[in-house]
Backbone as XML, in Angstrom:
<?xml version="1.0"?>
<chain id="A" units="angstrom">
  <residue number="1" name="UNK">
    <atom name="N" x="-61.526" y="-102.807" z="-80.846"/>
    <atom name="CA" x="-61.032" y="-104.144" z="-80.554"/>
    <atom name="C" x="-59.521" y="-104.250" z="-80.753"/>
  </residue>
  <residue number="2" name="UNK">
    <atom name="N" x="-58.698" y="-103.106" z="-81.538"/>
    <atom name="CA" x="-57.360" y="-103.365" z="-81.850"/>
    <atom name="C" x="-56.868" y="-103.244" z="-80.771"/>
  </residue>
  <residue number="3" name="UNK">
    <atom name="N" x="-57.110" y="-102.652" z="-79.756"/>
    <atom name="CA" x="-56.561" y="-102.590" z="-78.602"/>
    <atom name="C" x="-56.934" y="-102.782" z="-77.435"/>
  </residue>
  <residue number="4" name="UNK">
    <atom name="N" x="-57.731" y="-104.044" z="-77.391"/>
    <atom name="CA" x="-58.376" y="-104.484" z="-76.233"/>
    <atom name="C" x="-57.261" y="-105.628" z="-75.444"/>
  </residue>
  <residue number="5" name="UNK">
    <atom name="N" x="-56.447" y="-105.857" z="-75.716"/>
    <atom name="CA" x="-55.289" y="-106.473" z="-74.687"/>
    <atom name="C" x="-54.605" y="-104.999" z="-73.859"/>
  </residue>
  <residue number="6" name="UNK">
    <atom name="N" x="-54.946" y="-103.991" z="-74.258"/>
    <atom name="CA" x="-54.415" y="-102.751" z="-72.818"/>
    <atom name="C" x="-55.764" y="-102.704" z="-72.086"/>
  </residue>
  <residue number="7" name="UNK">
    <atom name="N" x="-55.401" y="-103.873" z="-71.067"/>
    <atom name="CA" x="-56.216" y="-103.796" z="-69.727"/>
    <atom name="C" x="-56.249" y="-103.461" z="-68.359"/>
  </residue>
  <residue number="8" name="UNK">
    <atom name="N" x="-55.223" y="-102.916" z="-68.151"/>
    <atom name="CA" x="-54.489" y="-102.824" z="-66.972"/>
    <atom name="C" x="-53.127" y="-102.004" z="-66.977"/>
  </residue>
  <residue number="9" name="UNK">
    <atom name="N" x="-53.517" y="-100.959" z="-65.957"/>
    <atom name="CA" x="-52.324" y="-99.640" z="-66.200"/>
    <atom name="C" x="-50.471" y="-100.306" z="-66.676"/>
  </residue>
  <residue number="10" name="UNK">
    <atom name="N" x="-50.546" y="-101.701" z="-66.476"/>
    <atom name="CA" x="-49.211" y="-102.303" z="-66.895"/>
    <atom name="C" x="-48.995" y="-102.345" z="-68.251"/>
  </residue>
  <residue number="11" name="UNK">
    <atom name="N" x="-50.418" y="-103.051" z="-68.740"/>
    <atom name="CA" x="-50.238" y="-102.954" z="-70.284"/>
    <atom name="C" x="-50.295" y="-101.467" z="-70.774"/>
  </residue>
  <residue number="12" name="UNK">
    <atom name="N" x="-50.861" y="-100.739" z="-70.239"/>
    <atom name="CA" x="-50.832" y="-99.572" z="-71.129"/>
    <atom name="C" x="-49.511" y="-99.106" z="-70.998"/>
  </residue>
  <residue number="13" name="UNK">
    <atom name="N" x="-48.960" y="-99.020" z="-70.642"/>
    <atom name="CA" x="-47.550" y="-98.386" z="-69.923"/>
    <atom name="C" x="-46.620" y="-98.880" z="-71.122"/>
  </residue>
  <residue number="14" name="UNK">
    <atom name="N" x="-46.909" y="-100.532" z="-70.771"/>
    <atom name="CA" x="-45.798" y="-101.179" z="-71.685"/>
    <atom name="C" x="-46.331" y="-101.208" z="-73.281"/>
  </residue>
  <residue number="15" name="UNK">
    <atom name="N" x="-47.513" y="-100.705" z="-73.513"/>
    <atom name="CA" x="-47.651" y="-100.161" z="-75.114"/>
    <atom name="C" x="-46.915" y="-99.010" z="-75.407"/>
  </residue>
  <residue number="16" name="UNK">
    <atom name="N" x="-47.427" y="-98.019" z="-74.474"/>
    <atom name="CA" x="-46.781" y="-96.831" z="-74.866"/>
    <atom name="C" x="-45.133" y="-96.713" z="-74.728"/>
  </residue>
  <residue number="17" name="UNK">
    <atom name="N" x="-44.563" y="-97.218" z="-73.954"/>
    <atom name="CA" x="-43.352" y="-97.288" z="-73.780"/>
    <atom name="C" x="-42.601" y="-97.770" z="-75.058"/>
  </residue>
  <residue number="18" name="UNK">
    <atom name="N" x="-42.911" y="-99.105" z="-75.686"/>
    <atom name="CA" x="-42.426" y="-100.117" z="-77.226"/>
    <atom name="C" x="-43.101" y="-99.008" z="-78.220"/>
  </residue>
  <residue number="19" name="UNK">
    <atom name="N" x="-44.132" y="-97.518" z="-78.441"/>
    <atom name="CA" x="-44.415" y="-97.297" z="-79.337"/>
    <atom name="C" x="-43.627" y="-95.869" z="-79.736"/>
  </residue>
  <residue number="20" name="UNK">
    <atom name="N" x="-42.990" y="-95.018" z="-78.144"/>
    <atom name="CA" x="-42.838" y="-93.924" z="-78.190"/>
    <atom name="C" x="-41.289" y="-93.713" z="-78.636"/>
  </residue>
  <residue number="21" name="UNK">
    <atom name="N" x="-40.850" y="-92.877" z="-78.859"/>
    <atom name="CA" x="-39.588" y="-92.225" z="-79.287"/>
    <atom name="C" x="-38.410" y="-92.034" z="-78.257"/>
  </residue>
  <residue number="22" name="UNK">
    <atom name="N" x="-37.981" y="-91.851" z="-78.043"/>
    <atom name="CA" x="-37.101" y="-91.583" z="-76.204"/>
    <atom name="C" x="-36.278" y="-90.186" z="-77.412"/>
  </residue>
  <residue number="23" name="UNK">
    <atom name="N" x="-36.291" y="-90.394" z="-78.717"/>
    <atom name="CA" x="-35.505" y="-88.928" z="-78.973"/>
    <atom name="C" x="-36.183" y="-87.995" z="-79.304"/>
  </residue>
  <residue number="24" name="UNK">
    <atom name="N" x="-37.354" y="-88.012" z="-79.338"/>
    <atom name="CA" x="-38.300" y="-87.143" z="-79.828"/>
    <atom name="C" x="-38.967" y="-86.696" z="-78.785"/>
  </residue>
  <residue number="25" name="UNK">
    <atom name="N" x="-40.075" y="-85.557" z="-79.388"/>
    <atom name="CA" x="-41.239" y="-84.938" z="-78.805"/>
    <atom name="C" x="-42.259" y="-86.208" z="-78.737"/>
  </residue>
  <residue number="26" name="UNK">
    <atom name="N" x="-42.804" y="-86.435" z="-77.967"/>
    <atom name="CA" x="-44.183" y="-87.694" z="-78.026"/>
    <atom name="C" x="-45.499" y="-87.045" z="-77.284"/>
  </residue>
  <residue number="27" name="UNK">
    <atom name="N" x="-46.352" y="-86.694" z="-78.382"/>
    <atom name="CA" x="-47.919" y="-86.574" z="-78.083"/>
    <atom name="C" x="-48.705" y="-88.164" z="-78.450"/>
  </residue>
  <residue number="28" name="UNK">
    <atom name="N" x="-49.492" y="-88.517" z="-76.912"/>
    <atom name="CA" x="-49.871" y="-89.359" z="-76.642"/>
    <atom name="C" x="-51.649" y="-89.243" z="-76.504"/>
  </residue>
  <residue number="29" name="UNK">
    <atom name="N" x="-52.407" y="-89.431" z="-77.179"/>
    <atom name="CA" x="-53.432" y="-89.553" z="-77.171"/>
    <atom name="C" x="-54.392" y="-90.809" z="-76.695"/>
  </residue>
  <residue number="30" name="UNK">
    <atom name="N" x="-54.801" y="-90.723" z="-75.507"/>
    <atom name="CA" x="-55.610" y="-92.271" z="-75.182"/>
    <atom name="C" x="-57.425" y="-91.575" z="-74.732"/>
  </residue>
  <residue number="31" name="UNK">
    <atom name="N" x="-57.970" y="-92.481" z="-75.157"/>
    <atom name="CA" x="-59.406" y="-92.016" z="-75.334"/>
    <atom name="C" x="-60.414" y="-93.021" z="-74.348"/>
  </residue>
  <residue number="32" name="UNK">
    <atom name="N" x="-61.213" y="-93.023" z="-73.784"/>
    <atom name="CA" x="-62.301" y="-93.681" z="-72.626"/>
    <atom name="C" x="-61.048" y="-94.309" z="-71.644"/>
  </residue>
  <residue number="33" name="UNK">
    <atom name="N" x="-60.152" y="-93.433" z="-71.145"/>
    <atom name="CA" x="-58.815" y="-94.241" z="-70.224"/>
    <atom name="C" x="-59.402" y="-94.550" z="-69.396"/>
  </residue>
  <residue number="34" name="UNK">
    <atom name="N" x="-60.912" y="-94.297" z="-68.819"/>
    <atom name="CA" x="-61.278" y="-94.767" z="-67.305"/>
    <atom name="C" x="-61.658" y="-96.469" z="-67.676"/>
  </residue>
  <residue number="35" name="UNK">
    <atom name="N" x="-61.686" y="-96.704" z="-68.957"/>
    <atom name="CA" x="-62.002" y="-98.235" z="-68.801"/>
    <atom name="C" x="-60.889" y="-98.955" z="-68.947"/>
  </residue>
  <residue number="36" name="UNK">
    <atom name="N" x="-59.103" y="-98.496" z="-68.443"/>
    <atom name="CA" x="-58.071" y="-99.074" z="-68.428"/>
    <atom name="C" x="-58.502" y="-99.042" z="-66.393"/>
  </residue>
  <residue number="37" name="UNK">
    <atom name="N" x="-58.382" y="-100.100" z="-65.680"/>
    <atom name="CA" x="-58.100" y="-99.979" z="-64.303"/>
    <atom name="C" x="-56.644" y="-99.699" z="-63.787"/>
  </residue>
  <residue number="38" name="UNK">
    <atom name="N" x="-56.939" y="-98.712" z="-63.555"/>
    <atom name="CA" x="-55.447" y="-97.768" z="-62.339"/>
    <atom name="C" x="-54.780" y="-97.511" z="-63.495"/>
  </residue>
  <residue number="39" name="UNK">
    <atom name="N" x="-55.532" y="-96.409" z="-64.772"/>
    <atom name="CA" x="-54.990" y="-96.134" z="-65.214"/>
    <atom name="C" x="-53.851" y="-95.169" z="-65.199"/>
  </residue>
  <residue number="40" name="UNK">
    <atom name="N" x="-54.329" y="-94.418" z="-63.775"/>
    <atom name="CA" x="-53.331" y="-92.799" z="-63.104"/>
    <atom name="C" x="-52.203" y="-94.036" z="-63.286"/>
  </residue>
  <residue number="41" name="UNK">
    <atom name="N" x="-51.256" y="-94.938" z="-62.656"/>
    <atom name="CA" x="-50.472" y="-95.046" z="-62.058"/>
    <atom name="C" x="-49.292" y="-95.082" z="-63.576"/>
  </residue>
  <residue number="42" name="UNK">
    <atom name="N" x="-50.227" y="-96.092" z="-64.672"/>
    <atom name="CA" x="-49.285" y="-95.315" z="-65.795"/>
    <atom name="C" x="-49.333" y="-93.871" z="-66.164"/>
  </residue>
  <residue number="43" name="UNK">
    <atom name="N" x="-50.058" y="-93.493" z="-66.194"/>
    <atom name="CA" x="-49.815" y="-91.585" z="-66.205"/>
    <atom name="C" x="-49.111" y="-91.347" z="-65.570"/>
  </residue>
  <residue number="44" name="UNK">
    <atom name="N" x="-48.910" y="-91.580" z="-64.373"/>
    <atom name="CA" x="-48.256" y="-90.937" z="-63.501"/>
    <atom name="C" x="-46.698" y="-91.435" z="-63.680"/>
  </residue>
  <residue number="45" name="UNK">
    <atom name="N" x="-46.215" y="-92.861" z="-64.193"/>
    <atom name="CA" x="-45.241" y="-93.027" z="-64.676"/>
    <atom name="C" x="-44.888" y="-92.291" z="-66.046"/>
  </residue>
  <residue number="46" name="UNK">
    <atom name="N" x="-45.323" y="-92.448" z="-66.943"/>
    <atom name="CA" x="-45.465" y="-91.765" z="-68.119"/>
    <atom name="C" x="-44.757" y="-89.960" z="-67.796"/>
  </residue>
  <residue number="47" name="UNK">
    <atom name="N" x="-45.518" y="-89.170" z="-67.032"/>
    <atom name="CA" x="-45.436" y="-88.107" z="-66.547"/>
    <atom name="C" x="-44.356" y="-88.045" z="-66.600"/>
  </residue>
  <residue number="48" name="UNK">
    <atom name="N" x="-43.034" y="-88.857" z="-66.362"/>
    <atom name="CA" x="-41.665" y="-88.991" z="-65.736"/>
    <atom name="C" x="-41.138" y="-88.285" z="-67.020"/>
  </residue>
  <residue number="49" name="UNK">
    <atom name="N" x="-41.372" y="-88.231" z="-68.093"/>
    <atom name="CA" x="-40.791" y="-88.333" z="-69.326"/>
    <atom name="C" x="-41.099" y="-86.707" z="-69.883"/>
  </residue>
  <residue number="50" name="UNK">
    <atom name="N" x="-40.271" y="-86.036" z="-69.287"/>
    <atom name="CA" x="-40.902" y="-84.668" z="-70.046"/>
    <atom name="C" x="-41.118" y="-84.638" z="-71.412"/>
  </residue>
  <residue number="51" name="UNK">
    <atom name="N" x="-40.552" y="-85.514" z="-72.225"/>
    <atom name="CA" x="-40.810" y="-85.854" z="-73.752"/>
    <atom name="C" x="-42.145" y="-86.270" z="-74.300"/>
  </residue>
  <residue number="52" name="UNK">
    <atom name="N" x="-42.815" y="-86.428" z="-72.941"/>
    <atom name="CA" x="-44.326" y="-86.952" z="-73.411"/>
    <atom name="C" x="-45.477" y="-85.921" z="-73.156"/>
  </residue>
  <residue number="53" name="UNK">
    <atom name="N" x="-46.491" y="-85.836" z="-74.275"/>
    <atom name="CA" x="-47.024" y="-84.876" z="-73.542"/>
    <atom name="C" x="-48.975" y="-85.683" z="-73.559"/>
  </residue>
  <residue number="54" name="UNK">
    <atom name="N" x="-48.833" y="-85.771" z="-73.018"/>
    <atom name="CA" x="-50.218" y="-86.913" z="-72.825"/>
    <atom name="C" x="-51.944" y="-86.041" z="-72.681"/>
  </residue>
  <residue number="55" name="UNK">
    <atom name="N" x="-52.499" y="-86.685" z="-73.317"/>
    <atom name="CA" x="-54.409" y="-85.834" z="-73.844"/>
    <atom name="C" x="-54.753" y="-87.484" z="-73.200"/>
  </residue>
  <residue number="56" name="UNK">
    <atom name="N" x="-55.578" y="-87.385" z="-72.595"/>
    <atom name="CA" x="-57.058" y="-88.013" z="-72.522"/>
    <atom name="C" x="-58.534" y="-87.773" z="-72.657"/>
  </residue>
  <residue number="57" name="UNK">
    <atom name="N" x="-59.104" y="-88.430" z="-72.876"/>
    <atom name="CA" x="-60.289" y="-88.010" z="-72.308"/>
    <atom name="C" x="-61.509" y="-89.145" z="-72.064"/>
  </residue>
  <residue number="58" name="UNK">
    <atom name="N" x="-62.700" y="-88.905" z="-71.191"/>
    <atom name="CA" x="-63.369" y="-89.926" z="-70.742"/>
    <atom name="C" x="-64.731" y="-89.281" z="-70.729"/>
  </residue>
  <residue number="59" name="UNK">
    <atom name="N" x="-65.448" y="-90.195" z="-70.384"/>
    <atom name="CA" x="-67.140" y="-90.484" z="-69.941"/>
    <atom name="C" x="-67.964" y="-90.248" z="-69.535"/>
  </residue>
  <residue number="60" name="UNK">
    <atom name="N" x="-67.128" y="-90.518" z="-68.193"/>
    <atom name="CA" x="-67.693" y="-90.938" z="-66.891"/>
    <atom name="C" x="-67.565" y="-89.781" z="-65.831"/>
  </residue>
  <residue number="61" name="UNK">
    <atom name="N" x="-68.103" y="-89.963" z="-64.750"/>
    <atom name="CA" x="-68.564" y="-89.129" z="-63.501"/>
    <atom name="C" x="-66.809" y="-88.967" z="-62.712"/>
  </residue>
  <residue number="62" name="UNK">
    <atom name="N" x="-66.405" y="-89.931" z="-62.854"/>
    <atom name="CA" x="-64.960" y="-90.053" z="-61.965"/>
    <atom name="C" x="-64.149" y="-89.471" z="-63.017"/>
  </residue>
  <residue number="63" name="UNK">
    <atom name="N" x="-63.761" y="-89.063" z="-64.364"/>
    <atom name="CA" x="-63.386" y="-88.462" z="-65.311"/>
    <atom name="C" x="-63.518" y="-86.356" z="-64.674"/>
  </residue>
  <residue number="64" name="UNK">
    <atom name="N" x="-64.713" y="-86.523" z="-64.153"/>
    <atom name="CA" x="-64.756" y="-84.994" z="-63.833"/>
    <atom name="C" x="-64.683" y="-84.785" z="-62.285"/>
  </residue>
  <residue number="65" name="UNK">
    <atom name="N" x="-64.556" y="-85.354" z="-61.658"/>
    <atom name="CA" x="-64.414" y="-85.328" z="-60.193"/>
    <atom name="C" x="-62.878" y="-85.021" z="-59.572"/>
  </residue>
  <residue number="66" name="UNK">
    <atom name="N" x="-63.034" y="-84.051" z="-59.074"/>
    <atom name="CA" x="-61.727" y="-84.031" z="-58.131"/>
    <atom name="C" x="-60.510" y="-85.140" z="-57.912"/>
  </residue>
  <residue number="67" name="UNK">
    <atom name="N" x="-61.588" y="-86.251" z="-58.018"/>
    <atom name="CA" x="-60.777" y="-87.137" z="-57.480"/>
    <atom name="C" x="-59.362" y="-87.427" z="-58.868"/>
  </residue>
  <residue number="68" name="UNK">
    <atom name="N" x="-59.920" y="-87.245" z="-60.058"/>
    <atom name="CA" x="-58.286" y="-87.135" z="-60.912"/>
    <atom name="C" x="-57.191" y="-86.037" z="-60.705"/>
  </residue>
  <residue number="69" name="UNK">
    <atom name="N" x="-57.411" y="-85.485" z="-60.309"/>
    <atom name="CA" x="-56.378" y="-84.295" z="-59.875"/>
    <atom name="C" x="-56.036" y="-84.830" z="-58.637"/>
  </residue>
  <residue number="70" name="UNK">
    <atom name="N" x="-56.287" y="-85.601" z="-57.744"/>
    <atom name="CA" x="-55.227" y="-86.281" z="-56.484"/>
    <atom name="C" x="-54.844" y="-87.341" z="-57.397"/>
  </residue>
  <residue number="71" name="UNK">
    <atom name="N" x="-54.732" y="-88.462" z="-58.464"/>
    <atom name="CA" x="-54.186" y="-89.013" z="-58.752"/>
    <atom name="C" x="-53.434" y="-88.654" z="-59.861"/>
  </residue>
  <residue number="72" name="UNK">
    <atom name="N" x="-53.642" y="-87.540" z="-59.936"/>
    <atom name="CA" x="-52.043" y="-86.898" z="-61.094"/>
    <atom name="C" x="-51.552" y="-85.728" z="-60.178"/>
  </residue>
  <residue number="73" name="UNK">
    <atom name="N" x="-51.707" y="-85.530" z="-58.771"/>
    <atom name="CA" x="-50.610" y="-84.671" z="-58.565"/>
    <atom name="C" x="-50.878" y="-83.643" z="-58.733"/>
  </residue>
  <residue number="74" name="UNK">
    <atom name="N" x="-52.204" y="-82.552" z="-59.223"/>
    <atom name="CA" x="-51.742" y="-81.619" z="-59.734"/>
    <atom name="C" x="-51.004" y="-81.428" z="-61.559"/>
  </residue>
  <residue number="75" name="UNK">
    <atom name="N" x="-50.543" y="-82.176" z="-62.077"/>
    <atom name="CA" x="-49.951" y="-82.300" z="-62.995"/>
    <atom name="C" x="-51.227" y="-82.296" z="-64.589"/>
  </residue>
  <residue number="76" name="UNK">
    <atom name="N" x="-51.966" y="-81.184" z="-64.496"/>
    <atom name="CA" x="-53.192" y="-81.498" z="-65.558"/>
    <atom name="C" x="-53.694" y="-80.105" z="-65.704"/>
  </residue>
  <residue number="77" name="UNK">
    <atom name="N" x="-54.041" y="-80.456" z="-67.288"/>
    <atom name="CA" x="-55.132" y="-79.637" z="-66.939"/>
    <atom name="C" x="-56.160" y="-79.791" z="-68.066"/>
  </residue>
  <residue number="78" name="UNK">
    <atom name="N" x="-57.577" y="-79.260" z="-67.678"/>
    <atom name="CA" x="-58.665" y="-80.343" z="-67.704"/>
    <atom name="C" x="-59.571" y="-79.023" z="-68.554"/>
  </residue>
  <residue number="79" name="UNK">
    <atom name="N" x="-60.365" y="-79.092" z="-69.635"/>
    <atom name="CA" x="-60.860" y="-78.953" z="-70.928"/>
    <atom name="C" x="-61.883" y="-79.327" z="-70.562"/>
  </residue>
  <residue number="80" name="UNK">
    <atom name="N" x="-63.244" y="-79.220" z="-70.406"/>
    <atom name="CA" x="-64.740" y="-79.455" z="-70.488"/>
    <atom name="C" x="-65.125" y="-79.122" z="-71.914"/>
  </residue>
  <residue number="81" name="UNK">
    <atom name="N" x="-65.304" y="-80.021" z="-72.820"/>
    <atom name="CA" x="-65.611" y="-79.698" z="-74.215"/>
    <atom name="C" x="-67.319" y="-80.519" z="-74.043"/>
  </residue>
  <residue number="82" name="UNK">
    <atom name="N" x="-67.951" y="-79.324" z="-74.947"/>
    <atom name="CA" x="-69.593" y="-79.687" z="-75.033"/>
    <atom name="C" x="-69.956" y="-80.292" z="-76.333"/>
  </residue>
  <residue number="83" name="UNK">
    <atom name="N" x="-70.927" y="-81.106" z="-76.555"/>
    <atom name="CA" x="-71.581" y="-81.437" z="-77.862"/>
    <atom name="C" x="-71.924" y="-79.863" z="-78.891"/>
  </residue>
  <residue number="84" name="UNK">
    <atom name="N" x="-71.784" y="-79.774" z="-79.857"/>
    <atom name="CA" x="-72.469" y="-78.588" z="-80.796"/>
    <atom name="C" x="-73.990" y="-78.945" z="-80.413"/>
  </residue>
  <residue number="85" name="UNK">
    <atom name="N" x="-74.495" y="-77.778" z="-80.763"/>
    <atom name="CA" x="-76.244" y="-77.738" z="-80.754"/>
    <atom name="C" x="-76.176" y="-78.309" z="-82.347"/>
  </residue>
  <residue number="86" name="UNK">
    <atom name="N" x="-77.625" y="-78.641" z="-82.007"/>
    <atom name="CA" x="-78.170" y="-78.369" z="-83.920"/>
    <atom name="C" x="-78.194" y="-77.312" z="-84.702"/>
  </residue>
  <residue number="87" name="UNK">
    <atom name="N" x="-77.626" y="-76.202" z="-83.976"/>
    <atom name="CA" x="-77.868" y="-74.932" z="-85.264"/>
    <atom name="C" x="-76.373" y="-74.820" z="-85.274"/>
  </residue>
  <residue number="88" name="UNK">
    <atom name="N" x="-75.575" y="-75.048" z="-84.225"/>
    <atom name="CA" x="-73.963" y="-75.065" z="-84.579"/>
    <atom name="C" x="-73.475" y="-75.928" z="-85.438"/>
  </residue>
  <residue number="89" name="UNK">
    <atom name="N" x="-74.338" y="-77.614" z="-85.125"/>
    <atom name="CA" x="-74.001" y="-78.442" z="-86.201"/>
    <atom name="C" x="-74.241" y="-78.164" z="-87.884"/>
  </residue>
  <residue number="90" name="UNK">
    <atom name="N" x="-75.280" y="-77.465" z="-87.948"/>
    <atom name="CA" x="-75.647" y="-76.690" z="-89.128"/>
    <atom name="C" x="-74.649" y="-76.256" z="-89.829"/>
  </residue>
  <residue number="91" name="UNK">
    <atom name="N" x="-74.418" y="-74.857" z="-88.903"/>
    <atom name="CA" x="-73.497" y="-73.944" z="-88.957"/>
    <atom name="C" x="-71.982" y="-74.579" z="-89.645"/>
  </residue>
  <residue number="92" name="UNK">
    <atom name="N" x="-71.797" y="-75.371" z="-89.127"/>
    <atom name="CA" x="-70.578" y="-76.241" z="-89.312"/>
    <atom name="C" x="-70.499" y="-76.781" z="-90.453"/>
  </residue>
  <residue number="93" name="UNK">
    <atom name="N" x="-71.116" y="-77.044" z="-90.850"/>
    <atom name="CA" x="-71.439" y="-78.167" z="-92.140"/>
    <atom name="C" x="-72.088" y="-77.120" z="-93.164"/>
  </residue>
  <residue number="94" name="UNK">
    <atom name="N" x="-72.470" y="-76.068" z="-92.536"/>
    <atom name="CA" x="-72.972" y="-75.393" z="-93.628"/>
    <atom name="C" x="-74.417" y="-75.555" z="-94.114"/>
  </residue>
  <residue number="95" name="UNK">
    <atom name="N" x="-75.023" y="-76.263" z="-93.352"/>
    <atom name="CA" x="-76.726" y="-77.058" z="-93.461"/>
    <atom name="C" x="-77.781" y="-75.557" z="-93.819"/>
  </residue>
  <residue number="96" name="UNK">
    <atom name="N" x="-78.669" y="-75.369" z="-94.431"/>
    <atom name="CA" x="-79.631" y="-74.798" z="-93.895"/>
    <atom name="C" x="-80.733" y="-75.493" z="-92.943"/>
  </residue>
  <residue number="97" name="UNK">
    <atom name="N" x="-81.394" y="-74.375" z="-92.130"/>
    <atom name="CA" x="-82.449" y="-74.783" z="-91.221"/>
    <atom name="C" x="-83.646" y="-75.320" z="-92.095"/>
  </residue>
  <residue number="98" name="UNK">
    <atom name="N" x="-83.566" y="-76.787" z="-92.321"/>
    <atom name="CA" x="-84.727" y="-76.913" z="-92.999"/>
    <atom name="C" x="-85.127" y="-78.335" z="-92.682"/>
  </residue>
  <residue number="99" name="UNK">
    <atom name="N" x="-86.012" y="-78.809" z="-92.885"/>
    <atom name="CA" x="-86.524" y="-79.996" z="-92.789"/>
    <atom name="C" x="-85.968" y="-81.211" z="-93.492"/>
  </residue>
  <residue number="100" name="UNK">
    <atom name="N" x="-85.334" y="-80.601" z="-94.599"/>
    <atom name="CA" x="-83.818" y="-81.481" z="-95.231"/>
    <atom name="C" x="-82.795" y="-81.675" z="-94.905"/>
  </residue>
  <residue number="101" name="UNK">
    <atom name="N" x="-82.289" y="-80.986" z="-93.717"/>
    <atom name="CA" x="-81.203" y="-81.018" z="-92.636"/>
    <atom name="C" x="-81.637" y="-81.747" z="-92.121"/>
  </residue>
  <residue number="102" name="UNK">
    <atom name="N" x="-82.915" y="-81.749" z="-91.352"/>
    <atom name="CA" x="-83.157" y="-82.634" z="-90.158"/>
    <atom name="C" x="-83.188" y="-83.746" z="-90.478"/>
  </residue>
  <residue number="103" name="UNK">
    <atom name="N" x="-84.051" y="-84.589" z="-91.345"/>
    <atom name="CA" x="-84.723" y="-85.646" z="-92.349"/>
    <atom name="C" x="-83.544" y="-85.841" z="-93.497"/>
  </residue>
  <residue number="104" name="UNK">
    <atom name="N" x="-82.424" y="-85.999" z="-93.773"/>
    <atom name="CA" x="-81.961" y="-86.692" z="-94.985"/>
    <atom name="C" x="-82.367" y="-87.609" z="-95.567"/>
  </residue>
</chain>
């Protein structure tokens, strides 16, 4: 909810713009961007700024479709990250396989 007034690729633009550095390095992290509408067109402004170096990620079906790579130009590149299994989640945490893992 803290940031439910960026509704529209204008507002996002003009957040990131009042938050970022113009002398610095700026890593920009925005997360479910497909529920900003026309969000490419601030990316694609954003982009302008070799100082920025911008991560998203999304959801949805239009998130993996071709169709974001015609609205950035080429200018991306795109990470398919999977859920862990349950024995990786294990693994991770250090769990044994037991019915006390599963059941807390």
């Amino acid at each position: 909810m803290e940031f439910a007034f960026i509704n529209s690729a204008e507002s996002l633009n003009d957040y990131i713009v009042s938050q970022r550095r113009s002398n610095r390095w700026n890593c920009i992290f925005i997360d479910e961007i497909q529920d900003i509408p026309e969000f490419e067109k601030a990316l694609r402004s954003l982009l302008l700024d070799e100082k920025n170096d911008i991560y998203i990620t999304g959801s949805n079906a239009k998130m993996l479709s071709g169709e974001l790579a015609t609205y950035l130009s080429g200018r991306y590149i795109e990470f398919t990250i999977y859920s862990l299994s349950y024995l990786e989640f294990l693994d991770f945490h250090h769990l044994p396989d037991n019915d006390d893992s599963y059941f807390p």
